[in-house]
C-alpha positions in Angstrom: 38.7 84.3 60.6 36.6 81.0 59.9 38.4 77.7 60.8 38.8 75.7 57.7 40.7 72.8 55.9 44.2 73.4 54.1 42.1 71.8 51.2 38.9 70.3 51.1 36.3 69.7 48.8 32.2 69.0 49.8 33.2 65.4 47.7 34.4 62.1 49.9 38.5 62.4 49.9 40.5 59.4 50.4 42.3 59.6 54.0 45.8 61.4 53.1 46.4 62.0 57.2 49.8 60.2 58.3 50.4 58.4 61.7 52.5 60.1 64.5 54.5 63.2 62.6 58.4 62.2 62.4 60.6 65.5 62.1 63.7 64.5 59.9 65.4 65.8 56.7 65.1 65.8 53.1 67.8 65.9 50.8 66.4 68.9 49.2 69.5 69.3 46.5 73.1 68.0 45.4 75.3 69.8 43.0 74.5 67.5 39.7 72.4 65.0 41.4 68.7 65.8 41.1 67.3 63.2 42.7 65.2 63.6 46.6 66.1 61.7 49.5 64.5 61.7 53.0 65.3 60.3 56.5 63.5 60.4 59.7 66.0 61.7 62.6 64.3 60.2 65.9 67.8 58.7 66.9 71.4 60.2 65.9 71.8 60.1 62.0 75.6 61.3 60.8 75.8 62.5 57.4 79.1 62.4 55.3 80.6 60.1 52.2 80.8 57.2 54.3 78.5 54.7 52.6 77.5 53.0 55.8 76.4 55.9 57.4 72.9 56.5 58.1 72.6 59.7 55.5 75.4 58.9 53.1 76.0 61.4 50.4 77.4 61.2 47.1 79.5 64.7 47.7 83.1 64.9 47.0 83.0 68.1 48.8 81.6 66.4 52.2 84.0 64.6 54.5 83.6 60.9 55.0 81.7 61.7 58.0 81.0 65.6 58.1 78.1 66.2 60.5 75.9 64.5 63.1 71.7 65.4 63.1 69.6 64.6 66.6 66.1 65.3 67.1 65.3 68.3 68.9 61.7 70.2 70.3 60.8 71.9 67.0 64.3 70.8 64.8 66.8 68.8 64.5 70.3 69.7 66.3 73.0 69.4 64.5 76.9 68.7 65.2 79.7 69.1 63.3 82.0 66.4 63.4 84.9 68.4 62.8 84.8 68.4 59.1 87.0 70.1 56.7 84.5 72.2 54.6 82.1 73.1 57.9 78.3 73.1 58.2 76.0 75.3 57.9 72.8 76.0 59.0 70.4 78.8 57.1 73.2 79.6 55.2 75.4 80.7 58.4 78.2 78.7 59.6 77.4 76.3 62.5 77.8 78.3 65.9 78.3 76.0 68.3 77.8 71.8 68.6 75.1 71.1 69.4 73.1 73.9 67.6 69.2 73.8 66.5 68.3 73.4 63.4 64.2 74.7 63.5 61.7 72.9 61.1 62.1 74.7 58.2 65.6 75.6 57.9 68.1 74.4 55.6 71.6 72.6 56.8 74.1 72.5 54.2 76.6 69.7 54.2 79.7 70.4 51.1 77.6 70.6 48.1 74.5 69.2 49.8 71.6 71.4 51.2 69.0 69.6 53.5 66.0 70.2 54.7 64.1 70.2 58.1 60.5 69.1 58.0 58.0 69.0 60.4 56.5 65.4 59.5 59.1 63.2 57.3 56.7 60.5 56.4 54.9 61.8 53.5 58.6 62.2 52.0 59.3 58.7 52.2 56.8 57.6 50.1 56.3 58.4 46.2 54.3 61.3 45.6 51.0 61.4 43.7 52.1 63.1 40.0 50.7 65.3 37.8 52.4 67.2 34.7 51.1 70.6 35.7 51.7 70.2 39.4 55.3 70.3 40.1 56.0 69.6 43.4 56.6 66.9 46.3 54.3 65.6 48.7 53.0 69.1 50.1 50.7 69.4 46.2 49.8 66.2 47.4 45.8 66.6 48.5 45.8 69.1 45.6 46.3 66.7 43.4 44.0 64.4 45.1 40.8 67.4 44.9 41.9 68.0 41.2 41.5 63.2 41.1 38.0 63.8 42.4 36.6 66.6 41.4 38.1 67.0 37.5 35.6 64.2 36.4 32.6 66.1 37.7 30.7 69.1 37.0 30.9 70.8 40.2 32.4 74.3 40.8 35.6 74.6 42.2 37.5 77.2 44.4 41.2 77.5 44.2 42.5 79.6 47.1 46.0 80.9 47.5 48.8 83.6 47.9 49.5 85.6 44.6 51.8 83.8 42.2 51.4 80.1 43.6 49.8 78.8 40.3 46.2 79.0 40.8 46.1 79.4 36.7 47.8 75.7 36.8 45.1 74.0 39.0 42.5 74.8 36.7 44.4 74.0 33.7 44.5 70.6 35.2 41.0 70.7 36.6 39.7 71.1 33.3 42.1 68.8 31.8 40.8 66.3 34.4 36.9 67.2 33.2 37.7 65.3 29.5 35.4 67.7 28.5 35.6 68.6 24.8 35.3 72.1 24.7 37.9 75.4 25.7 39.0 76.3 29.1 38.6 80.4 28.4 39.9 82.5 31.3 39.2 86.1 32.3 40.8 88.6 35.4 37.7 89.4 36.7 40.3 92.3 39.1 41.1 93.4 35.5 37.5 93.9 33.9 35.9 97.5 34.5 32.9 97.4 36.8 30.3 98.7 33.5 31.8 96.1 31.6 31.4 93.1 33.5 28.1 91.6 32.7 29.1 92.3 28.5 32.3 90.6 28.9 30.8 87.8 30.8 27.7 87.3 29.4 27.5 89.5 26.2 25.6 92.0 25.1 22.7 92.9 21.9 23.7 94.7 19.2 23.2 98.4 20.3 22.5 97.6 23.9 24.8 100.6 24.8 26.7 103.4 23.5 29.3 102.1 22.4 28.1 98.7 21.3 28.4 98.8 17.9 28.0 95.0 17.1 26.9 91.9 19.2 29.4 89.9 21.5 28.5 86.5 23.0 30.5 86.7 25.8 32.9 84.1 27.8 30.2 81.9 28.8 28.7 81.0 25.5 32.8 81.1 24.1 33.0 78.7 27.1 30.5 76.4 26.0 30.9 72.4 26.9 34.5 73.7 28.4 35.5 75.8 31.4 35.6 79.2 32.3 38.4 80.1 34.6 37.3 82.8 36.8 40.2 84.8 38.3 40.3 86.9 41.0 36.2 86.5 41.7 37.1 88.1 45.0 36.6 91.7 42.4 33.5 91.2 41.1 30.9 94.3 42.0 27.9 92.8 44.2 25.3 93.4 41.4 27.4 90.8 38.9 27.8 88.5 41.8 23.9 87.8 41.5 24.4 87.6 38.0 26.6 84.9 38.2 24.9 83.2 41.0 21.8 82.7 38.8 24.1 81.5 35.7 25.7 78.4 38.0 21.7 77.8 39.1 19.8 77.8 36.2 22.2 77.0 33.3 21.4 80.2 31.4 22.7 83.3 30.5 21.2 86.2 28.9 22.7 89.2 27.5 22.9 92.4 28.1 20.0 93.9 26.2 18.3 90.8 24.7 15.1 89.3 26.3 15.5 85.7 25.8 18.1 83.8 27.7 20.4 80.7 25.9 21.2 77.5 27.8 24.9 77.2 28.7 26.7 73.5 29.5 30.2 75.6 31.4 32.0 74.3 34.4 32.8 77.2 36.1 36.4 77.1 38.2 37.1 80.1 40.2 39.9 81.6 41.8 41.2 84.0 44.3 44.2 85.4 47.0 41.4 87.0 48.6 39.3 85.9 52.1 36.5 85.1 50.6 35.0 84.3 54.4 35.5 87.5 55.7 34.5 89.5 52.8 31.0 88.1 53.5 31.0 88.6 57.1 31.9 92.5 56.1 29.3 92.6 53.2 31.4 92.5 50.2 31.0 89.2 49.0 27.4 87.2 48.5 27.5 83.5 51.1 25.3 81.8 48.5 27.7 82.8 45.7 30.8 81.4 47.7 28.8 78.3 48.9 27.8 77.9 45.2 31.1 77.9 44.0 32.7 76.1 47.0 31.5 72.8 46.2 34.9 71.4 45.6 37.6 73.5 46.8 41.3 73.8 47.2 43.7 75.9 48.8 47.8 75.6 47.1 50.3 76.4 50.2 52.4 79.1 49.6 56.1 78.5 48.4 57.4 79.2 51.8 55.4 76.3 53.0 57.2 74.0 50.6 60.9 74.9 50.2 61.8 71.4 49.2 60.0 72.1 45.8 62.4 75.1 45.1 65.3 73.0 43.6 63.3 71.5 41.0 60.4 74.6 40.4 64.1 76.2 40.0 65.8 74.0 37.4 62.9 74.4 35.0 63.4 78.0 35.0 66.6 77.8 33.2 68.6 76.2 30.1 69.8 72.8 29.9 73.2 73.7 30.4 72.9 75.9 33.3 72.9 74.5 37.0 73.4 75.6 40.3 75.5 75.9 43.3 74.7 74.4 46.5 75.3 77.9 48.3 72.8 79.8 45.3 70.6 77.3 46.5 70.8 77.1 49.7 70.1 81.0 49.6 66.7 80.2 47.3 65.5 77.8 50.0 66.2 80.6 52.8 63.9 82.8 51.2 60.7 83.4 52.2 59.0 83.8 48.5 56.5 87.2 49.0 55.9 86.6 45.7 56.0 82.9 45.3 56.6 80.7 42.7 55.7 83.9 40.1 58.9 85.5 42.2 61.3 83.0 42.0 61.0 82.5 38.0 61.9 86.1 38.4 64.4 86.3 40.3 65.9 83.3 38.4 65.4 85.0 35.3 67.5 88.1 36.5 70.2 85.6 37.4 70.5 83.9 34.2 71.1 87.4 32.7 74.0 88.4 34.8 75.6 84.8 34.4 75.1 85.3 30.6 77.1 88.2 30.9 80.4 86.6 32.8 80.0 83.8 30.4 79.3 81.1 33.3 77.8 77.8 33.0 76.8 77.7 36.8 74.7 80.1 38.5 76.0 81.2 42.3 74.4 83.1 45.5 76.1 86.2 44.2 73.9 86.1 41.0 71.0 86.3 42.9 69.4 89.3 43.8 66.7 88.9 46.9 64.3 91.4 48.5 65.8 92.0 51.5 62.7 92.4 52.9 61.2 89.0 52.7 60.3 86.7 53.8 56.7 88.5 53.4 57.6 90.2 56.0 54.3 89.5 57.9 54.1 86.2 56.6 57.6 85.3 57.3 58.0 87.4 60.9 54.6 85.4 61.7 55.9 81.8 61.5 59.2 83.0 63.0 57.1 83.6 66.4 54.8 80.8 66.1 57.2 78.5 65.2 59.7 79.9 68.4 56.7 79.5 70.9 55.7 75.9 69.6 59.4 75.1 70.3 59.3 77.0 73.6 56.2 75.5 75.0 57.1 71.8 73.3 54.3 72.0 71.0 51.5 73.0 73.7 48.5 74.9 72.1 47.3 76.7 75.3 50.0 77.7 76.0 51.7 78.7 73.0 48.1 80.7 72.1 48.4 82.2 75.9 52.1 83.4 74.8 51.1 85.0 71.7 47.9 86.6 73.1 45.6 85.3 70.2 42.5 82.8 70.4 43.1 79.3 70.3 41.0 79.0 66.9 43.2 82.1 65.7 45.9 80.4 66.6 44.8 77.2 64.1 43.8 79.3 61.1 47.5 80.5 61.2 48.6 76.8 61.8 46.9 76.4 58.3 48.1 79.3 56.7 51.8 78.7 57.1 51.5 74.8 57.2 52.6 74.2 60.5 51.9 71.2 62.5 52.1 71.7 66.1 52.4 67.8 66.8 55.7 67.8 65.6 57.3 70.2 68.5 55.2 67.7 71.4 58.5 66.3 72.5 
């Protein structure tokens, strides 16, 4: 694999980097209080109802002062302070004092869950917005790519899992654009190989059997908007040079006409495919992906930004429905296979079942998790890199040595799973 940027785009980017990465916690939910706190924990933060502790929680559940957080190589460790309703950590109940609570995992305090992240500053900050993008500081370059490049014409490459709202990003891209004409969207995975050039850039009257009238295609239905193409990663070679010529010369022609008709279409594509290696194995054209590569992001998986479940959560049910810190809690544990397309899902299923009881609060038992997640790859992968970082206090060689993979191996999956291995150099 190619070495590349979590998201990048061939337009100048504002610096989003922060200074030296600060492990602490985020106060990822609170039964009936929405609102998201962090703190850094570089000395020893105790957490409880006590207004002048360090982390004071509005929890009637929590004892005045319930639980004690310490950094830790890779974590936070985490002592209970002999409180009445007991801590827990990943949504098992705290084993010893003392115990580590890895980057990543959630520690849940009465009715509180919290969060342990790698790099706390970006937390403590406000977070760029944007109506489409809901999400904390992790859709934060997003939304600075979708800032830049919106305005322009340029293509642009949305990368990412299944399910992570691709579709979203270029609803806003184009939103971003002003221009004046439709965003039309097509599954290019969905479109049969013979009918790929008619749906994308019509076809004559007649051109083929079973053409019995003329169709202009999404590109001219696109024109002065967008055309959102999905899953480009499927497109047979020969359309590929099709489309290459479109985005170079502004013209398409269809299929069985002679004279080809000027276009004015941004062209946003998108796919959960490796574009990079598909050209190094023949399957995908490099001009076509350095074409449409000119701006380019990549959305993290949900795994890589558990804080945002809470709220992606709450806007998957009624008004009148909430959670409990333990259904939570068990959300945030999960490792999302599916991502955010999942979790509506598996929310959806809940709501059902506390329909049915006549309950007004949904609760771990209502929902119903693939055991086998998280991803299992995905999720067994940052389980062992995230282990040797800790082991080998955040030391590349030898972390890369341990795992028997190449140093730039060892970054790509860094990228993937939104690790930063400065935070375990302790």
């Amino acid at each position: 694999m190619s070495e590349r940027t979590d998201t990048h785009t061939a337009l100048d980017l504002p610096e989003l980097s922060e200074a030296r990465p600060v492990i602490g916690v985020v106060v990822a939910f609170s039964e009936g209080l929405p609102e998201r706190r962090a703190i850094a924990v570089e000395g020893r933060v105790r957490v409880g109802r006590d207004p002048e502790l360090e982390l004071s929680v509005d929890d009637g559940k929590a004892s005045r002062c319930h639980a004690e957080l310490s950094a830790g190589s890779g974590g936070v460790v985490v002592t209970d302070l002999e409180s009445r309703n007991g801590t827990f950590v990943d949504e098992a109940p705290l084993e010893a004092p003392g115990q580590l609570a890895k980057v990543g995992s959630t520690i849940r305090i009465g009715r509180t869950v919290l969060l342990v992240v790698a790099n706390v500053r970006p937390y403590l900050r406000e977070p760029l917005s944007d109506p489409l993008l809901l999400g904390g500081p992790a859709l934060d370059e997003t939304r600075q790519v979708i800032a830049v490049v919106g305005p322009s014409r340029v293509p642009v490459l949305i990368e990412g899992e299944t399910g992570t709202g691709k579709e979203l990003v270029a609803q806003a891209i184009h939103r971003a654009s002003g221009r004046k004409g439709e965003l039309c969207a097509v599954n290019c995975a969905a479109l049969p190989a013979e009918l790929v050039e008619s749906e994308l850039f019509g076809h004559a009257r007649g051109a083929f059997s079973s053409s019995a009238g003329a169709r202009k295609g999404l590109f001219r239905a696109a024109d002065g908007g967008s055309l959102f193409l999905d899953e480009i990663g499927d497109l047979p070679l020969a359309s590929q040079a099709k489309l290459l010529r479109v985005l170079e010369t502004g013209e398409v022609r269809a299929v069985g006409e002679d004279q080809p008709i000027r276009v004015d279409v941004r062209v946003i594509a998108a796919t959960n495919r490796d574009l990079e290696r598909m050209i190094t194995e023949g399957q995908f054209r490099a001009d076509l992906f350095h074409r449409i590569a000119t701006g380019r992001v990549v959305l993290p998986p949900l795994r890589a930004r558990r804080e945002d479940v809470p709220l992606l959560a709450q806007t998957f049910v009624r008004g009148d429905l909430t959670f409990t810190a333990r259904a939570m809690d068990r959300l945030m544990a999960h490792g999302w296979p599916g991502n955010v397309r999942e979790l509506k899902n598996v929310i959806a299923a809940g709501v059902a079942r506390v329909d049915a009881r006549g309950s007004a609060r949904i609760d771990a038992e209502d929902l119903h998790l693939d055991a086998r997640a998280p991803s299992e790859s995905a999720g067994a992968d940052e389980r062992r890199v995230r282990d040797a970082l800790a082991e080998h206090a955040g030391n590349v060689t030898h972390v890369a040595r341990a795992l028997g993979v190449r140093r730039a191996a060892l970054y790509e999956l860094f990228k993937r799973l939104a690790i930063d291995p400065a935070a375990y150099r302790r």
